[in-house]
matplotlib code that plots the C-alpha trace (Angstrom):
import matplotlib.pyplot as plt

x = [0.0, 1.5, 0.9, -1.3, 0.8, 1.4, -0.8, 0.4, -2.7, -5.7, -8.6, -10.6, -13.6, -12.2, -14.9, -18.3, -21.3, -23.2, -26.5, -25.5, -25.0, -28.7, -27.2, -30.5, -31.0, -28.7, -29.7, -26.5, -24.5, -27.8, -26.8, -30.9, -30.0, -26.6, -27.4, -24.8, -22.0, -22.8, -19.8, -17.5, -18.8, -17.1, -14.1, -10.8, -9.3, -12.1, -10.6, -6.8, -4.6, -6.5, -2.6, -1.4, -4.0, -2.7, 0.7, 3.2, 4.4, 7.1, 5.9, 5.1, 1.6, 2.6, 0.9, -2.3, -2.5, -1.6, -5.0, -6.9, -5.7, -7.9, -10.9, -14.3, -15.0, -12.4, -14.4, -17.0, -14.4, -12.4, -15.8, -17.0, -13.3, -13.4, -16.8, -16.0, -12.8, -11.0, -7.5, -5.7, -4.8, -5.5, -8.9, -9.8, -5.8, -4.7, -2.9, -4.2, -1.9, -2.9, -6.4, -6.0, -4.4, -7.1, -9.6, -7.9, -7.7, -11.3, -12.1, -10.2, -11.7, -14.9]
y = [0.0, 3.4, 6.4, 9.2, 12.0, 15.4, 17.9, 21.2, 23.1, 23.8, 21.8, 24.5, 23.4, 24.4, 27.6, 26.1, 28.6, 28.9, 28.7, 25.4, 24.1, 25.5, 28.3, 29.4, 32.9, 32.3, 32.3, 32.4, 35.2, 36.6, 39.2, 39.3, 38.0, 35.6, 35.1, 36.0, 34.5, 36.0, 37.9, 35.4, 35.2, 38.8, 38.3, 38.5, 35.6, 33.3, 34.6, 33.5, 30.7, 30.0, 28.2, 32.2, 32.4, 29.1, 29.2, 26.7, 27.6, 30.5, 31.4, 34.1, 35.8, 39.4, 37.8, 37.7, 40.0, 42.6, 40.4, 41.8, 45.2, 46.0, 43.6, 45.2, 42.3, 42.7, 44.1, 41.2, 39.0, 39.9, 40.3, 36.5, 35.3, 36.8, 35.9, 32.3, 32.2, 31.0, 29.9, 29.2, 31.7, 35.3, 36.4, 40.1, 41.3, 39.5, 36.6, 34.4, 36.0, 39.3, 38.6, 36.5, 40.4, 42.6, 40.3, 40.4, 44.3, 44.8, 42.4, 44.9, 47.7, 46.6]
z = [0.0, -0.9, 0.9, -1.2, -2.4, -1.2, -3.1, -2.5, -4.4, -3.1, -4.9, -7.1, -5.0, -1.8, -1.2, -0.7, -1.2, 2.1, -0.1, -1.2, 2.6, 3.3, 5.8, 6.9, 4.4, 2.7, -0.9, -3.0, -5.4, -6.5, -3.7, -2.1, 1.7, 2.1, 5.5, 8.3, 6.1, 2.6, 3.0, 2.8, -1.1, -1.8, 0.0, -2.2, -0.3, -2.0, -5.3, -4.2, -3.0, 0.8, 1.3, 1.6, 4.3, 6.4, 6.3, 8.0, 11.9, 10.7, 7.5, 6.0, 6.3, 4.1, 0.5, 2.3, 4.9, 1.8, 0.0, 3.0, 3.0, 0.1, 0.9, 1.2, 3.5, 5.9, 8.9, 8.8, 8.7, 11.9, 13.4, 12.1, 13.0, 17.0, 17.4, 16.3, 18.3, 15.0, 16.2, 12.6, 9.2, 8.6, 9.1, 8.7, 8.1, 11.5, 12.6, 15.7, 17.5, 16.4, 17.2, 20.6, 21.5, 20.3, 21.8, 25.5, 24.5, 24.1, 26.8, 29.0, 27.6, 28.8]

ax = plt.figure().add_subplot(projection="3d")
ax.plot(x, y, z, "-o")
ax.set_aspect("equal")
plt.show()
């Protein structure tokens, strides 16, 4: 038995349209009511390598935190990425790092 090789691209089918996983009002690119997650269908990272966005412990996160600079999205995805407490990639511009601070910072803050 061989072991399956590495692929290190993406498969073009890696963004799934929350429509098409029945997220309750969602209703697809049609751009009528997407739900709370019809943003992620407008976000630039859904147009790039999502590899940029996950890189390896060490590497490099400049390619797509400079993807997120100019992403009308961005703010809904730091707010979607705090509010979900997601611990890997760039969401919203910021590393987990980035975010585990300015979540500690607003918790202070309050």
């Amino acid at each position: 038995m061989t072991a399956p090789q590495y692929q290190p691209e993406a498969p073009a089918d890696w963004f799934v349209d929350p429509a098409d996983l029945g997220v309750p009002g969602a209703t697809g690119a049609d751009g009528v009511d997407e739900g709370l997650l019809g943003w992620q269908s407008e976000a630039l990272c859904a147009q790039t390598d999502p590899e940029a966005f996950f890189p390896e412990k060490g590497g490099s996160t400049r390619d797509a935190k400079r993807i997120c600079e100019s992403c009308d999205v961005r703010a809904q995805c730091l707010e979607y990425a705090l509010a979900n407490d997601e611990r890997f990639g760039i969401w919203g511009g910021l590393s987990e790092r980035e975010r585990r601070k300015l979540k500690k910072e607003m918790q202070q803050a309050s």
